[in-house]
C-alpha positions in Angstrom: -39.9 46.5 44.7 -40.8 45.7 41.6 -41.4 49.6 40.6 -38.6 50.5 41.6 -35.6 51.0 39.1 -32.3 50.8 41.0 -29.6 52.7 39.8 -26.5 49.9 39.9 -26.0 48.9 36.1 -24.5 46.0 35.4 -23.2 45.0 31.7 -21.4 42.0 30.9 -19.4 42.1 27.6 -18.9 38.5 26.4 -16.8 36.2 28.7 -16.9 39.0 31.1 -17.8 37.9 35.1 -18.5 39.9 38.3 -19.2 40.1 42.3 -21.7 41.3 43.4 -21.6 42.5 47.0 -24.1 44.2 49.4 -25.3 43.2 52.7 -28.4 41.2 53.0 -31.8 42.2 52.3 -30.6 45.3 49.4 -31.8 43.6 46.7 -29.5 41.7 45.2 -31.5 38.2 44.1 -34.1 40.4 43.0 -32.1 43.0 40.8 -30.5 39.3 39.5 -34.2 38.0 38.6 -35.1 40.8 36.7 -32.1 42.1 34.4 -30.3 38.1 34.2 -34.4 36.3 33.8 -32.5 33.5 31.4 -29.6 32.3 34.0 -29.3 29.6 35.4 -29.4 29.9 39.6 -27.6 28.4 42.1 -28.6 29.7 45.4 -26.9 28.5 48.4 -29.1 29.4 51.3 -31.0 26.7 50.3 -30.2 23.7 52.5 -29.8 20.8 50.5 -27.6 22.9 47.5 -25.6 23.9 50.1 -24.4 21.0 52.1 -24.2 18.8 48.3 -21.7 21.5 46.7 -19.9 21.8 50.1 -19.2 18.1 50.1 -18.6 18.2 46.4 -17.9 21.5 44.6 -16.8 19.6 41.5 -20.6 19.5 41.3 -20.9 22.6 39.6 -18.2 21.4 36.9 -20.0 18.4 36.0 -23.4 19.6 36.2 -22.9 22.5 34.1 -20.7 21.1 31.3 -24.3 18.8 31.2 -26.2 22.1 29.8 -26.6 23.3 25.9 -25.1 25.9 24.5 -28.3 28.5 25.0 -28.5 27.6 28.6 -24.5 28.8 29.4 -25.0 31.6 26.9 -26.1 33.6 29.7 -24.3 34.1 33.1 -24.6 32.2 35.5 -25.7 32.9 38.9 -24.2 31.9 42.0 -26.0 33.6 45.2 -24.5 33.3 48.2 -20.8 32.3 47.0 -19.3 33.0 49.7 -20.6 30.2 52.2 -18.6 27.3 50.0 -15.3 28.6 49.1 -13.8 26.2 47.4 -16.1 26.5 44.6 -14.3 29.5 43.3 -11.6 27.1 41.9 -14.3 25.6 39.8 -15.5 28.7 38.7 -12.4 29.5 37.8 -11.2 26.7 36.0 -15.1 26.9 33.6 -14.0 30.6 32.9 -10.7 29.9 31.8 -11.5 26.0 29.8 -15.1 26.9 28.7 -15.5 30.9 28.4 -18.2 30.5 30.9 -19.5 33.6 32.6 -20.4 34.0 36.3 -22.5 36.5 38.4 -21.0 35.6 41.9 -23.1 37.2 44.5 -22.6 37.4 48.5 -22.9 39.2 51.2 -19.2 39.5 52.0 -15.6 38.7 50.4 -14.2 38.1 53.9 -15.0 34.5 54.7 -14.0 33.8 51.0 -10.4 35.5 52.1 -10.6 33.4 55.4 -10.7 30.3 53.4 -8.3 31.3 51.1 -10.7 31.5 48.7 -10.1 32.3 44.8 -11.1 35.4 43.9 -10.1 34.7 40.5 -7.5 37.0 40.1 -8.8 39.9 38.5 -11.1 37.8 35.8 -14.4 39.1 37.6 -15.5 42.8 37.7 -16.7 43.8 41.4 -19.9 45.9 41.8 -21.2 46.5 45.2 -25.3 46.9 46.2 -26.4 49.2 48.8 -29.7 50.5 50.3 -32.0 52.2 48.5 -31.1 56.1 47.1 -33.0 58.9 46.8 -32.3 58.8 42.9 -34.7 55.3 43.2 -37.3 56.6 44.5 -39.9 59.2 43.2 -41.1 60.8 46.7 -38.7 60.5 49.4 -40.0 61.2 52.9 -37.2 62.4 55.4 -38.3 61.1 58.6 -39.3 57.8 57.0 -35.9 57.6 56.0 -34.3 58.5 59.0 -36.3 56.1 61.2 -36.5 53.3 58.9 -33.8 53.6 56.9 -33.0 52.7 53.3 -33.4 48.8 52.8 -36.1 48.0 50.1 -38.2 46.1 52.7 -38.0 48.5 56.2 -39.0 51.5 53.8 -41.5 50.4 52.0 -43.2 49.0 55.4 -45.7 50.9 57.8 -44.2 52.0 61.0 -44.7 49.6 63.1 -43.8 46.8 60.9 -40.2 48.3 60.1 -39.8 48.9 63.6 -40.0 45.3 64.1 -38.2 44.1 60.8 -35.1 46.5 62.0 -34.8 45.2 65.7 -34.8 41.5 63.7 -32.2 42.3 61.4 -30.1 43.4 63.7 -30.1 41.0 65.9 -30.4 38.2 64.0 -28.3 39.3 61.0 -25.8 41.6 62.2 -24.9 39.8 65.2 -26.0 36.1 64.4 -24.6 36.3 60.6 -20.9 37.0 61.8 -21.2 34.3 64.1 -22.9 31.7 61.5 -20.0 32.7 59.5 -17.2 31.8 62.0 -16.2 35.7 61.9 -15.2 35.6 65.3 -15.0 32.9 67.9 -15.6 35.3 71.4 -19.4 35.7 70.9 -19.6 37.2 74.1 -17.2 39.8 73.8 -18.3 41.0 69.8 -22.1 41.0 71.5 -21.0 43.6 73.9 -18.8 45.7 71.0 -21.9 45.5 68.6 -24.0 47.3 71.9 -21.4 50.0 71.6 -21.8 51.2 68.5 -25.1 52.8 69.9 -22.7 55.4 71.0 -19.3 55.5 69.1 -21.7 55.2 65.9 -20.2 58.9 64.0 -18.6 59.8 66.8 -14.2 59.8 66.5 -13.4 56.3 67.6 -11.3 55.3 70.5 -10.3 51.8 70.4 -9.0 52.5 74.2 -12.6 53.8 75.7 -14.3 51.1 73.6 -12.0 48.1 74.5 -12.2 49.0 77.9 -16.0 49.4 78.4 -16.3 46.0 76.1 -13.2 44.0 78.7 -11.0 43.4 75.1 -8.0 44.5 74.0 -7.9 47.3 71.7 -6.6 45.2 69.2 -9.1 43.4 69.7 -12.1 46.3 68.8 -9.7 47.2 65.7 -10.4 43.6 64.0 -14.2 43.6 65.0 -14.0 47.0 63.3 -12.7 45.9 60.2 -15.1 42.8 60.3 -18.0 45.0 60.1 -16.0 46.8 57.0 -15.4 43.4 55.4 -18.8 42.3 55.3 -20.2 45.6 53.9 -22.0 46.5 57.5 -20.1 49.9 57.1 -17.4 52.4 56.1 -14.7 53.8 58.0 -14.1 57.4 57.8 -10.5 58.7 58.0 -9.2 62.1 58.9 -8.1 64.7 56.0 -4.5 65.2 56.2 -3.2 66.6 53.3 -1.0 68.3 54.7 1.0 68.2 58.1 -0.4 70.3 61.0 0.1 69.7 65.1 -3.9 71.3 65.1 -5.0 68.9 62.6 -6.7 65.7 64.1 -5.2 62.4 62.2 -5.2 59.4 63.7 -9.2 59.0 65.4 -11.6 57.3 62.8 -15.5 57.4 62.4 -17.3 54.7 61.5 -21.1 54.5 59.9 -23.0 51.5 59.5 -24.0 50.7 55.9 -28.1 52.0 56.9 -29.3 54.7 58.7 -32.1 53.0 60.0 -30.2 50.1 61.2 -28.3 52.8 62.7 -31.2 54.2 64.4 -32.0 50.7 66.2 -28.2 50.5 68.3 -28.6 54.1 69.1 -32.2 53.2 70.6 -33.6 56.4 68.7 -36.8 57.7 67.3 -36.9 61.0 65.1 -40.4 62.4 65.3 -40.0 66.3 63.7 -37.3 67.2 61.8 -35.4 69.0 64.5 -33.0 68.1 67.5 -29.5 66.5 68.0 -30.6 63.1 67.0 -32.1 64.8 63.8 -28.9 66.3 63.1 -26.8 62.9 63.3 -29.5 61.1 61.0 -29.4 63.6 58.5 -25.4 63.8 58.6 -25.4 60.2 58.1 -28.3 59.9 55.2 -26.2 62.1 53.4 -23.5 60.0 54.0 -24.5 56.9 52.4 -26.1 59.3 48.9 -22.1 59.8 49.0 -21.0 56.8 49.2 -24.0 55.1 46.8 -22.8 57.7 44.2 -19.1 57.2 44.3 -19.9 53.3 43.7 -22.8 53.2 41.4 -21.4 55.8 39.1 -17.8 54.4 39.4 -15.6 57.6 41.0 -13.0 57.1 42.5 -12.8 59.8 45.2 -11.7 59.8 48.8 -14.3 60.6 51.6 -12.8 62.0 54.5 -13.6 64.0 57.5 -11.4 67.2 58.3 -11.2 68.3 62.3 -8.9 70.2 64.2 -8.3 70.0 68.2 -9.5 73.5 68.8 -12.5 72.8 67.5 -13.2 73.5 63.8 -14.7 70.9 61.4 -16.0 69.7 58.1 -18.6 66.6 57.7 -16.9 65.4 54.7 -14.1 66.1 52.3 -14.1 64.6 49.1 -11.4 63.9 46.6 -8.4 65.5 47.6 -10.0 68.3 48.9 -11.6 69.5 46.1 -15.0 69.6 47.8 -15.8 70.9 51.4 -19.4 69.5 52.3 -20.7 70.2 55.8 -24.4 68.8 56.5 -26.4 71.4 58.8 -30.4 69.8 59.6 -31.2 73.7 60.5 -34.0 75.2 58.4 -32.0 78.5 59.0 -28.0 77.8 58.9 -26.7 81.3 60.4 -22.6 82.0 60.6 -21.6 80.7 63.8 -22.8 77.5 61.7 -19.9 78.3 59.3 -16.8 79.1 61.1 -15.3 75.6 60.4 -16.4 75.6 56.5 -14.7 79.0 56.6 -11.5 77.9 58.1 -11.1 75.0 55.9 -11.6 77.6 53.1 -9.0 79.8 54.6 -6.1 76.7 54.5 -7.0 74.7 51.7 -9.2 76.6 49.1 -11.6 74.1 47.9 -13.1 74.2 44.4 -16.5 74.0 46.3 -17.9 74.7 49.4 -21.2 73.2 50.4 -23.8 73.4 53.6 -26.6 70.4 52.7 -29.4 72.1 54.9 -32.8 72.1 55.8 -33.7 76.0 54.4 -36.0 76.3 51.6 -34.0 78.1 49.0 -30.9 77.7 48.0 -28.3 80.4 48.4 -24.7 82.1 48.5 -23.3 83.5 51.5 -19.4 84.6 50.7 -17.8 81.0 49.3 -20.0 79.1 50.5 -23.1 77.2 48.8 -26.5 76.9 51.2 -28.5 73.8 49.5 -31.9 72.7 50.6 -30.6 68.4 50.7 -33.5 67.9 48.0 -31.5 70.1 45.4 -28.4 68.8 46.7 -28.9 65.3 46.1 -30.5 65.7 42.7 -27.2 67.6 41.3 -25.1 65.0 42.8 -27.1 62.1 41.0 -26.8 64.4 38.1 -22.9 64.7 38.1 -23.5 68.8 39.0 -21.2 68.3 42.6 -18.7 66.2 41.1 
């Protein structure tokens, strides 16, 4: 880990603070430890620190006004913020009395929401830390990222051992982690929607099929949904509808968890050659996430979307308003029955760019449309080249 150089820059002007969000094990403490060395700590998944500052988050007041002047000249850290929320009003109050600045670090904002917790109203920047990108690392091997997915750990393990560290962190972070945190208080129920995910996972959601299968309400799956949103476990994907159309499908979501290897372990898959439908849904969803890492890291703000009509035709993903038409094909040869949907969206909406991220050797043009290997792709999109 140490090698690697992640991309997320963060750079506190005086009396600036920040969030810093990500799910667990994507590096957080140790991107913290090596650009913040000087700052002081406060980690809260250690016992004792935890249950003194939960009885008593004045704590933090009175131990810090304690320190010099070149001790508080740096940020402090806070990992772990949100499992005592009422230490936010402290923080708060040391920002605006003593110009004090804060790195406050977690794995979700939602428990600090919960507990009506102060999110300090705009004084703190928010940056976000995801799995690793391919901009990271300098040889990125497909299938490795495809079965193991992109957290530090899983792919810089052997096979076997990030076989076993993913069917861990799923079950005992994914599932037991929303528990811990009081998330949700039907542990059976959210045990049997987590199991469903293996097959709604980027597929168009219906709370109906799912709520049934998991004996819920639909309102029910909506919230679990949006817990797995809060707490950075994945992104919802809404339908393009720019403009009105009865063909047009608006109202079904996808959803993606945050990982493509976590991904792999609820649909119970392994991706030996690069080839097959399970191959294809991987390498949609690694593609994905280099989208959504981008957008983040180099601070866009552009819409992804998915655009699909109900006699058939589709795009993978829209981005901005439209602007860009990207449709993700694992073939190593893409032929034109491949493109009829790219083509229609063409037809109604005329995008800047249209783009098939494929599996062919060489890039090329075939009418409007862009054919890129994903290796050129994702080195012009970490270049600024796509958007």
């Amino acid at each position: 880990m140490e090698n690697i150089s992640r991309v997320l820059k963060i750079s506190l002007p005086s009396h600036q603070s920040t969030f810093l969000w990500g799910p667990r094990k994507t590096g957080k403490s140790t991107y913290l430890k090596q650009h913040f060395p000087q700052s002081l700590v406060y980690d809260f998944l250690k016992t004792d620190l935890f249950l003194d500052f939960s009885k008593n988050p004045a704590l933090l007041r009175e131990q810090l006004l304690a320190k010099n002047k070149e001790e508080l000249s740096y940020p402090v850290i806070l990992d772990e913020v949100q499992k005592i929320p009422q230490l936010l009003d402290e923080v708060h109050w040391l920002i605006e009395n003593k110009n004090l600045r804060f790195i406050l670090c977690g794995s979700s904002a939602r428990k600090l929401k919960r507990g009506h917790g102060n999110l300090l109203g705009g004084r703190a920047w928010r940056y976000e830390m995801f799995p690793l990108v391919s901009k990271e690392l300098q040889e990125l091997h497909l299938l490795r990222v495809l079965n193991q997915g992109m957290i530090p750990t899983h792919y810089l393990q052997s096979t076997d051992e990030a076989k076993k560290s993913l069917t861990s962190y799923v079950q005992d972070y994914l599932k037991e982690e929303v528990f811990a945190e009081g998330l949700t208080r039907n542990i059976p129920a959210f045990s049997r929607f987590f199991d469903s995910l293996g097959y709604t996972h980027g597929e168009l959601t219906n709370y109906s099929n799912i709520a049934r299968d998991c004996a819920i309400d639909a309102k029910t799956v909506k919230e679990y949904y949006q817990i797995l949103t809060d707490t950075l476990l994945g992104i919802m994907i809404e339908p393009f509808k720019l403009r009105q159309s009865r063909d047009v499908i608006t109202k079904a979501s996808k959803f993606y968890l945050f990982d493509v290897g976590v991904a792999g372990v609820l649909t119970k898959r392994h991706i030996p050659l690069e080839k097959g439908i399970e191959f294809g849904r991987a390498f949609e969803h690694f593609i994905l996430m280099e989208i959504r890492a981008y957008r983040s890291y180099r601070e866009q703000l552009f819409d992804i979307h998915f655009w699909r009509t109900k006699s058939g035709y589709e795009v993978d993903f829209i981005l901005g308003r439209g602007e860009i038409a990207v449709e993700v094909k694992s073939a190593t040869r893409v032929d034109d029955t491949e493109l009829k949907g790219l083509n229609k969206f063409i037809d109604e909406y005329h995008p800047k760019k249209a783009i098939v991220v494929c599996n062919e050797k060489e890039e090329r043009v075939h009418g409007k449309i862009y054919l890129m290997p994903w290796r050129i792709f994702l080195s012009r999109l970490w270049e600024g080249k796509i958007l």
